[in-house]
Each structure stands twice: as structure tokens, then as C-alpha cells.
PyMOL Python script that loads the backbone (N, CA, C, O; Angstrom):
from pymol import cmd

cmd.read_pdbstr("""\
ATOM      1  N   UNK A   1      24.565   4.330   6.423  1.00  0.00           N
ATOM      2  CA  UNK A   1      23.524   3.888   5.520  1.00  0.00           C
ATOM      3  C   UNK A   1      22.228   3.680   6.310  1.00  0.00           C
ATOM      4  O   UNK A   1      22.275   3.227   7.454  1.00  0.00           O
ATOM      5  N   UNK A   2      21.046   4.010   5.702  1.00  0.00           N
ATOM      6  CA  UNK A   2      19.945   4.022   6.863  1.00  0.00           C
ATOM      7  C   UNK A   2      19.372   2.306   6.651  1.00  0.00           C
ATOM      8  O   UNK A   2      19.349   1.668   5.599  1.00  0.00           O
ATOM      9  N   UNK A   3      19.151   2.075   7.362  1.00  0.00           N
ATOM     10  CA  UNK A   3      18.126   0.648   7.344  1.00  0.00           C
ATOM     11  C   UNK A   3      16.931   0.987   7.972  1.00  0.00           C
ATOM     12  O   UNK A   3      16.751   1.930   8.742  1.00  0.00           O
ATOM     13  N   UNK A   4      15.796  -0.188   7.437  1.00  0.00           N
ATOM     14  CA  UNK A   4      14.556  -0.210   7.691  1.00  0.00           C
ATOM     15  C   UNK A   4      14.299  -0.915   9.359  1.00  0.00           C
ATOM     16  O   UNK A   4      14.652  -2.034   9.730  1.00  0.00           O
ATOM     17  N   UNK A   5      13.825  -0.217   9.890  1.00  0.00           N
ATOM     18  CA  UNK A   5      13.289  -1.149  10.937  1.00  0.00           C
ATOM     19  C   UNK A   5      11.946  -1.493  10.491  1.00  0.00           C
ATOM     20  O   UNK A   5      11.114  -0.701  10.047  1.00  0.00           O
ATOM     21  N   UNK A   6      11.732  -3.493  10.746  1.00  0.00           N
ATOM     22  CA  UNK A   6      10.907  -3.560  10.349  1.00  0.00           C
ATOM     23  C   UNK A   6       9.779  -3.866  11.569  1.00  0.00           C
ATOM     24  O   UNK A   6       8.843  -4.621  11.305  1.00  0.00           O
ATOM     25  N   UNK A   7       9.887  -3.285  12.862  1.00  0.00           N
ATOM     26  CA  UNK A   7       8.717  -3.306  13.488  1.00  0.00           C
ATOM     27  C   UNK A   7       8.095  -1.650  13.433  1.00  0.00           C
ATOM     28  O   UNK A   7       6.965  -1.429  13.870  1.00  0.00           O
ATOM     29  N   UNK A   8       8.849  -0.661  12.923  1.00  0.00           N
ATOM     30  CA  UNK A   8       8.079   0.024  12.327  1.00  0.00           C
ATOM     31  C   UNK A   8       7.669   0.543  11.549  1.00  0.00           C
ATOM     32  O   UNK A   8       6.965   1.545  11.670  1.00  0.00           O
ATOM     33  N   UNK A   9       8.087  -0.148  10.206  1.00  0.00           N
ATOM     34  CA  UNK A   9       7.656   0.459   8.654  1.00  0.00           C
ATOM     35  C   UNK A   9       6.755  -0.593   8.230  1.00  0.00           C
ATOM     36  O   UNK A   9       6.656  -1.819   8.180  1.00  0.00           O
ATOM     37  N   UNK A  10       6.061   0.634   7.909  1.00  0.00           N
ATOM     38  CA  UNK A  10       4.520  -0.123   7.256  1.00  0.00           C
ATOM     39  C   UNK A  10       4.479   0.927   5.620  1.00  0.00           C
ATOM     40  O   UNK A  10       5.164   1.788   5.068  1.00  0.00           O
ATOM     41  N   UNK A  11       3.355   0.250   5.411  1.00  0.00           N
ATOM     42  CA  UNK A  11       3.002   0.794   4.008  1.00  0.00           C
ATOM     43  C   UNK A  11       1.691   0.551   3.721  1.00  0.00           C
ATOM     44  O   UNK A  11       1.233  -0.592   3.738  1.00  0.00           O
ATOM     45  N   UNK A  12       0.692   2.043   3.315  1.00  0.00           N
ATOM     46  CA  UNK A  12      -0.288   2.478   3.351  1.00  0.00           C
ATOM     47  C   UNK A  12      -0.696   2.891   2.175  1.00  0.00           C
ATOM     48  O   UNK A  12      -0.109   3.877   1.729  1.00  0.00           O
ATOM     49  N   UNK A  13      -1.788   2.281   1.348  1.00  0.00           N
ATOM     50  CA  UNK A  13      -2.027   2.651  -0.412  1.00  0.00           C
ATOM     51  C   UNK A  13      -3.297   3.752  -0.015  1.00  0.00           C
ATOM     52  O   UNK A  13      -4.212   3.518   0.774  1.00  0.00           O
ATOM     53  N   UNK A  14      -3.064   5.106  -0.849  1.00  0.00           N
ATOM     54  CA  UNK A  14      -4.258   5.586  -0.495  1.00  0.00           C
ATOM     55  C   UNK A  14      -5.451   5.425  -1.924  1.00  0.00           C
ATOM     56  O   UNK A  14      -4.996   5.864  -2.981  1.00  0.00           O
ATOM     57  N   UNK A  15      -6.618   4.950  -1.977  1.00  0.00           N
ATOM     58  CA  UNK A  15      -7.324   4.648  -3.047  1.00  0.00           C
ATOM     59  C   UNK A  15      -8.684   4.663  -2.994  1.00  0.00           C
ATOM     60  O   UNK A  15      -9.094   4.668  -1.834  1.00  0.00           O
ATOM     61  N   UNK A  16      -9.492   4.672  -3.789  1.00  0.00           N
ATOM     62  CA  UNK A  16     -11.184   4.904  -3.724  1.00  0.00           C
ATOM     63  C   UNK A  16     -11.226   3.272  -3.136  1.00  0.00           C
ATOM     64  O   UNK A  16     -10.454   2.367  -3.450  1.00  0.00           O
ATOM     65  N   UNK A  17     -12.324   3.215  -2.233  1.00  0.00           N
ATOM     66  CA  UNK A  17     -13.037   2.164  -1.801  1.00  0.00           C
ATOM     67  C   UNK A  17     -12.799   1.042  -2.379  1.00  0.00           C
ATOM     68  O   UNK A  17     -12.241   0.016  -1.990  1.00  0.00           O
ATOM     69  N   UNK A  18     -13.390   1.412  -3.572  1.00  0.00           N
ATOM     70  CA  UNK A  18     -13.713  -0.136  -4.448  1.00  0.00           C
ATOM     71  C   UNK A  18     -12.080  -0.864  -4.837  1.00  0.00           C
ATOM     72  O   UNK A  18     -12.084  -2.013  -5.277  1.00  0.00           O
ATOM     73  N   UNK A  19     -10.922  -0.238  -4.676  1.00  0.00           N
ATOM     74  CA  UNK A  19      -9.567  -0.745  -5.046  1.00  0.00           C
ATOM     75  C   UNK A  19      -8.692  -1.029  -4.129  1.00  0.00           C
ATOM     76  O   UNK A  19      -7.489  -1.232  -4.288  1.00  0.00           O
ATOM     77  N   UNK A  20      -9.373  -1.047  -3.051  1.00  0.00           N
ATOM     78  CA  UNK A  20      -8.751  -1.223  -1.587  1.00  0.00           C
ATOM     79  C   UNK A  20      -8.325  -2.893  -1.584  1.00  0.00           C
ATOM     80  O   UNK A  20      -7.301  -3.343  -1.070  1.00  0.00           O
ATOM     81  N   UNK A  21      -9.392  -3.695  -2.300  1.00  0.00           N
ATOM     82  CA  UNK A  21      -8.975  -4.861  -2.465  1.00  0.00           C
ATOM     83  C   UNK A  21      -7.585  -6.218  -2.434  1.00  0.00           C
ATOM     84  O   UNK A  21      -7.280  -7.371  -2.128  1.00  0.00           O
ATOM     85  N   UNK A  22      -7.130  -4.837  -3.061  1.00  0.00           N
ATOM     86  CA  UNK A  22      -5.708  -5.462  -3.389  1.00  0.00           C
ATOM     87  C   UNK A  22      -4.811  -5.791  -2.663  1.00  0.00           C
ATOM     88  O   UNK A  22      -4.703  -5.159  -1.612  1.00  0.00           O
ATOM     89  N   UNK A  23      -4.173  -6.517  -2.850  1.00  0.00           N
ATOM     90  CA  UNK A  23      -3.078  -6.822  -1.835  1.00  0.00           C
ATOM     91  C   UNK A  23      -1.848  -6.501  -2.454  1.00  0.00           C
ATOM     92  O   UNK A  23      -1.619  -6.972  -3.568  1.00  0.00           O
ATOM     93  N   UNK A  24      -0.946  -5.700  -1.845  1.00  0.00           N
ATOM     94  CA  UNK A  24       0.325  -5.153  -2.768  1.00  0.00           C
ATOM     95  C   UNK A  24       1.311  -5.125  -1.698  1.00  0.00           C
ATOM     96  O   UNK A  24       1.197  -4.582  -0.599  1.00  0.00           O
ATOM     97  N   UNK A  25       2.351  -5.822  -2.191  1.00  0.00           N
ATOM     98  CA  UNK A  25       3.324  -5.763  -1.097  1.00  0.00           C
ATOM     99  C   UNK A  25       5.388  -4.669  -2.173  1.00  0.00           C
ATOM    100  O   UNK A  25       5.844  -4.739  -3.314  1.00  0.00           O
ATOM    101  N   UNK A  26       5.827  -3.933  -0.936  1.00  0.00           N
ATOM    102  CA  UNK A  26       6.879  -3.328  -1.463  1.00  0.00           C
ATOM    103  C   UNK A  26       8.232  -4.458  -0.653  1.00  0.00           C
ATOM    104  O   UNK A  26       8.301  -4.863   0.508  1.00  0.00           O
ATOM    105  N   UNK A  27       9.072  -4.671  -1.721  1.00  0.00           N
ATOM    106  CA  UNK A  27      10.502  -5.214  -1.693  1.00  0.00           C
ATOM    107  C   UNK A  27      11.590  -4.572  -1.608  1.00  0.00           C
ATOM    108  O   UNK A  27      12.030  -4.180  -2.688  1.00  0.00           O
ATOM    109  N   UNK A  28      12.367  -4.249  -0.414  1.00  0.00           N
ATOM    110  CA  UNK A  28      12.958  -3.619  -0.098  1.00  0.00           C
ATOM    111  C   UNK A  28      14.638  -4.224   0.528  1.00  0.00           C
ATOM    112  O   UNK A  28      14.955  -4.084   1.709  1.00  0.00           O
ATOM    113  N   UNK A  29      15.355  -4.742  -0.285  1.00  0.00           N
ATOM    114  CA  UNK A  29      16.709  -5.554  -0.286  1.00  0.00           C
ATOM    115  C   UNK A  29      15.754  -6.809  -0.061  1.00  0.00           C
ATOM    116  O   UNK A  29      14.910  -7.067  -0.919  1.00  0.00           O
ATOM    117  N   UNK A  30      15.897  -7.732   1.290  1.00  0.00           N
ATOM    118  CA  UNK A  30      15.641  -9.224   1.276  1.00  0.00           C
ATOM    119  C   UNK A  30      14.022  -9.026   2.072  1.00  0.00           C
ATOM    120  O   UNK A  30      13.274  -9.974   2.312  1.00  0.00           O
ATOM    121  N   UNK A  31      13.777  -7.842   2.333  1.00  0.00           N
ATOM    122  CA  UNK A  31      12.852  -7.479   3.344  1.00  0.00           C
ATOM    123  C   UNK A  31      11.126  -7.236   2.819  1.00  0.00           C
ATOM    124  O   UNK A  31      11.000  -6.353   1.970  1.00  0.00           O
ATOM    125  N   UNK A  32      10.119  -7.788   3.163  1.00  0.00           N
ATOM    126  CA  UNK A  32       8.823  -7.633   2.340  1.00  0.00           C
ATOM    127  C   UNK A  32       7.878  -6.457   3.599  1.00  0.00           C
ATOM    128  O   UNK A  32       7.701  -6.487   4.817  1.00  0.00           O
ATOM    129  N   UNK A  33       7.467  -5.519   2.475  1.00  0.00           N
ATOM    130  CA  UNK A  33       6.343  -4.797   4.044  1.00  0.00           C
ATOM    131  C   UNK A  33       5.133  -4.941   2.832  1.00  0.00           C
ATOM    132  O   UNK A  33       5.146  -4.631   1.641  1.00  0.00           O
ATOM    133  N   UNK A  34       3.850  -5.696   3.896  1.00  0.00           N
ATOM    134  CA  UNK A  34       2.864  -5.662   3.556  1.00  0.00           C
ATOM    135  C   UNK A  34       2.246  -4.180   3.879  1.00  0.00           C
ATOM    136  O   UNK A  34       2.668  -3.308   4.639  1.00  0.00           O
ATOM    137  N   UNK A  35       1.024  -4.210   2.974  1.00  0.00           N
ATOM    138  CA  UNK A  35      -0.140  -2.464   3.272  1.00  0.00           C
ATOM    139  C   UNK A  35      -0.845  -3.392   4.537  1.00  0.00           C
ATOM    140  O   UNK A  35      -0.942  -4.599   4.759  1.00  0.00           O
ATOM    141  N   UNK A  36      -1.257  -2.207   5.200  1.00  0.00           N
ATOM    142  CA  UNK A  36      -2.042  -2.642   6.445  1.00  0.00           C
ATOM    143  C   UNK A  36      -3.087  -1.342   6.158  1.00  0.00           C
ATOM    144  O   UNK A  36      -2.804  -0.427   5.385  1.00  0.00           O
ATOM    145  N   UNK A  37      -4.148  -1.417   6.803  1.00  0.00           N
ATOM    146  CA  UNK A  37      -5.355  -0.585   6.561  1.00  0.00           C
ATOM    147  C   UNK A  37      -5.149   0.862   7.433  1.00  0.00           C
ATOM    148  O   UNK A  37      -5.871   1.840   7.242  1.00  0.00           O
ATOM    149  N   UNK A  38      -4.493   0.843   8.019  1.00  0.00           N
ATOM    150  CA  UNK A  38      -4.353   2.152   8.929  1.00  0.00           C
ATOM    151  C   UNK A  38      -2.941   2.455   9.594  1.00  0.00           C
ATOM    152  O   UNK A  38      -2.114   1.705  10.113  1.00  0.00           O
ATOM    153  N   UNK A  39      -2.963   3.537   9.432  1.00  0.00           N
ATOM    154  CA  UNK A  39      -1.165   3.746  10.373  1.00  0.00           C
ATOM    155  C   UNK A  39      -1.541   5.054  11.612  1.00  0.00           C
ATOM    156  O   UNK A  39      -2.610   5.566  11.943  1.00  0.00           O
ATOM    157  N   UNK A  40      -0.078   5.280  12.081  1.00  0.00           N
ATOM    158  CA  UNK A  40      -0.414   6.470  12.462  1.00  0.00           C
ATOM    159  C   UNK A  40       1.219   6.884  12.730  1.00  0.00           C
ATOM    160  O   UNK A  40       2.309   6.317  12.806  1.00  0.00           O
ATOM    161  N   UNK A  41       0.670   8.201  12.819  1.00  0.00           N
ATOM    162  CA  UNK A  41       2.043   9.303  11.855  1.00  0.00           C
ATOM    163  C   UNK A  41       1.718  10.513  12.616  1.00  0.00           C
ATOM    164  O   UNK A  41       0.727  11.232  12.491  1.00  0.00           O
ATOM    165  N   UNK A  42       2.940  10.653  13.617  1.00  0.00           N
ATOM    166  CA  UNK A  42       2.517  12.065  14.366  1.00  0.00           C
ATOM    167  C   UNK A  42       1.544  11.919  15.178  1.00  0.00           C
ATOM    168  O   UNK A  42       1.067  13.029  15.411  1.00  0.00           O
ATOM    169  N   UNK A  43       0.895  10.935  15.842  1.00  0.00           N
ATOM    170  CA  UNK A  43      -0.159  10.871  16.769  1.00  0.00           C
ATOM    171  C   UNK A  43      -1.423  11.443  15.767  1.00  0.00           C
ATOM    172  O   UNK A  43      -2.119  12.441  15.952  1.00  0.00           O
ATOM    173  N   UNK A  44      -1.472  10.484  14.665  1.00  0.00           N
ATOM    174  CA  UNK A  44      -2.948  10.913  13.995  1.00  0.00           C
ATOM    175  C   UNK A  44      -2.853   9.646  13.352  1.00  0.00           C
ATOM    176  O   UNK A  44      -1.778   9.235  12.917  1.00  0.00           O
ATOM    177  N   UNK A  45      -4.213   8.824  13.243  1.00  0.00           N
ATOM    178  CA  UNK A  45      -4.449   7.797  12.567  1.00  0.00           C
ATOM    179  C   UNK A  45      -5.053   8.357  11.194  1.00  0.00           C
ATOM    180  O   UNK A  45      -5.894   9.240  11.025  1.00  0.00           O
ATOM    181  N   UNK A  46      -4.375   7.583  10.283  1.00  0.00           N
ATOM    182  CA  UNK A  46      -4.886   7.765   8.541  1.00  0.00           C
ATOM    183  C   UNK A  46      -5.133   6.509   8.182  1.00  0.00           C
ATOM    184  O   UNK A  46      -4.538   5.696   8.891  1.00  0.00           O
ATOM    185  N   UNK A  47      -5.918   5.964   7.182  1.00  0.00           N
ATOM    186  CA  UNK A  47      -6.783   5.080   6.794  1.00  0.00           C
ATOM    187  C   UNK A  47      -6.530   4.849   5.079  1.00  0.00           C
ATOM    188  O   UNK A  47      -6.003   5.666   4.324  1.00  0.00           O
ATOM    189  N   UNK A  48      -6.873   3.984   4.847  1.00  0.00           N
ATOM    190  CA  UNK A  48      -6.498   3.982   3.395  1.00  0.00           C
ATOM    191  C   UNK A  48      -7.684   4.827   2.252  1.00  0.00           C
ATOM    192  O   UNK A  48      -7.655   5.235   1.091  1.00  0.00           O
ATOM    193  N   UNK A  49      -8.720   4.777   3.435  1.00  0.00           N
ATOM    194  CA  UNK A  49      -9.920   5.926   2.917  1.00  0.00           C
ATOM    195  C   UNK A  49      -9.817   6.465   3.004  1.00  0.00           C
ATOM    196  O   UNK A  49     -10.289   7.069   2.041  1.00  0.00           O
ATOM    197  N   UNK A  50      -9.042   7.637   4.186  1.00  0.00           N
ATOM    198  CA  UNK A  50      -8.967   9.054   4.748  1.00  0.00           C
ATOM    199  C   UNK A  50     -10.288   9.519   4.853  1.00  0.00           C
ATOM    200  O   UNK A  50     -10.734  10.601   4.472  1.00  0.00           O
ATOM    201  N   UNK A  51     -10.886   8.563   5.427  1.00  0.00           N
ATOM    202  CA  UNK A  51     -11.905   8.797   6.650  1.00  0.00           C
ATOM    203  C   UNK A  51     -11.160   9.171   8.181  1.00  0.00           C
ATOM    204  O   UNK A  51      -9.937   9.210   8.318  1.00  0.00           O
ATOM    205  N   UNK A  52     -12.084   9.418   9.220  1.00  0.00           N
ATOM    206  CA  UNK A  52     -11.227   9.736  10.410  1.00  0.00           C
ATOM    207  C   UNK A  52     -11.938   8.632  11.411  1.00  0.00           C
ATOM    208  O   UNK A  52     -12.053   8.877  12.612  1.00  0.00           O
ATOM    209  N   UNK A  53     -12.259   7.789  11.012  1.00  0.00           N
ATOM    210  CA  UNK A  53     -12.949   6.211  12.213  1.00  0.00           C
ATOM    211  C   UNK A  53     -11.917   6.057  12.796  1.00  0.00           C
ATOM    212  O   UNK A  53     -12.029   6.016  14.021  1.00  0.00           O
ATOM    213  N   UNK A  54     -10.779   5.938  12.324  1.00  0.00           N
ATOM    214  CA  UNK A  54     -10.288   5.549  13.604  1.00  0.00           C
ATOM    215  C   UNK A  54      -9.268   6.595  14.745  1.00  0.00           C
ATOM    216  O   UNK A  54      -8.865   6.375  15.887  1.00  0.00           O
ATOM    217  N   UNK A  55      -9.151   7.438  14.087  1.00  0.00           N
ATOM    218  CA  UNK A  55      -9.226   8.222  14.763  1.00  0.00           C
ATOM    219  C   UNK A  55     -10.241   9.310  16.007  1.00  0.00           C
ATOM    220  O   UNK A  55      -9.924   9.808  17.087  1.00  0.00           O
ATOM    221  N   UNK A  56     -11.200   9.327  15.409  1.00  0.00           N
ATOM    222  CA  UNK A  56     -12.156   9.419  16.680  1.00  0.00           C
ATOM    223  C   UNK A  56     -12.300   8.381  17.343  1.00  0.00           C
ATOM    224  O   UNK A  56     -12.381   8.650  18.541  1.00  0.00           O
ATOM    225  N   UNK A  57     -12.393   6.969  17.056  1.00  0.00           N
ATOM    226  CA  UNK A  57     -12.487   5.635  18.036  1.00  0.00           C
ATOM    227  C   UNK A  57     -11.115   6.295  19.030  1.00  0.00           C
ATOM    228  O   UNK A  57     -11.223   6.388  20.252  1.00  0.00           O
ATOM    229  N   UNK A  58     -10.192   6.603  18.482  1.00  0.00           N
ATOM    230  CA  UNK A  58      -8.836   6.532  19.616  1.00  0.00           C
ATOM    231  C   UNK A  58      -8.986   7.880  20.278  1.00  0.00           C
ATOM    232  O   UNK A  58      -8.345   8.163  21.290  1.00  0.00           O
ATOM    233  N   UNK A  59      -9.893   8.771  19.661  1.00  0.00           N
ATOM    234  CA  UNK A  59      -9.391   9.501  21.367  1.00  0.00           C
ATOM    235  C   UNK A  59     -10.505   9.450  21.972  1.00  0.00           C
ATOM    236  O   UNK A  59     -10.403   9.321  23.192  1.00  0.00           O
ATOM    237  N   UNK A  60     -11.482   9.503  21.577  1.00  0.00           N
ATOM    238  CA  UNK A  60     -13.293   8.697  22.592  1.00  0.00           C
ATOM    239  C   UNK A  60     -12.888   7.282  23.280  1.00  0.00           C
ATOM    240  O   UNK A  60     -13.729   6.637  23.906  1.00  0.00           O
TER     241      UNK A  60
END
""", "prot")
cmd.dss("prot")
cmd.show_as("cartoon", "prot")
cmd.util.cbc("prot")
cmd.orient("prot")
């Protein structure tokens, strides 16, 4: 059965600017993962804008 590790599952809403606001969390058996503003996946940072800031910050 797979389980979550939770030092590395995150959760990332992708949405226009103005709805970024929110705070939304997913429930997963006894386990809560908050959205965090940026991840990275494959050695590429994504953003909840899908802008690339932080990704050029990380390899400059």
C-alpha cells in the first residue's frame, strides 16, 4: 500500500493572482498537507502563478 511521506508531499493550487488568497488544505487518512507557494518537480521550480521567479532566482 503506498503511504505519503510527509516531508515530501506538498500541494500546489494553480490559479489567477487575485485567488491565490486562499488557504486550502487536502486530508489525506489522519494526515493534513497545506498549499505552499512554490514546489519543485524534476529540478524545475513552479509557482502557483507559473511565472518562472523562482526559478531564474535558483539558477543565477
Amino acid at each position: 500500500m503506498l503511504e505519503l511521506n510527509q516531508e515530501k508531499t506538498e500541494l500546489i493550487v494553480l490559479s489567477p493572482k487575485c485567488q491565490q488568497k486562499m488557504a486550502l488544505q487536502l486530508k489525506v487518512d489522519a494526515r493534513t498537507i497545506e498549499t505552499v507557494p512554490a514546489i519543485k518537480n524534476l529540478g524545475i521550480y513552479f509557482n502557483s502563478s507559473l511565472n518562472v521567479e523562482k526559478q531564474v532566482n535558483a539558477i543565477v
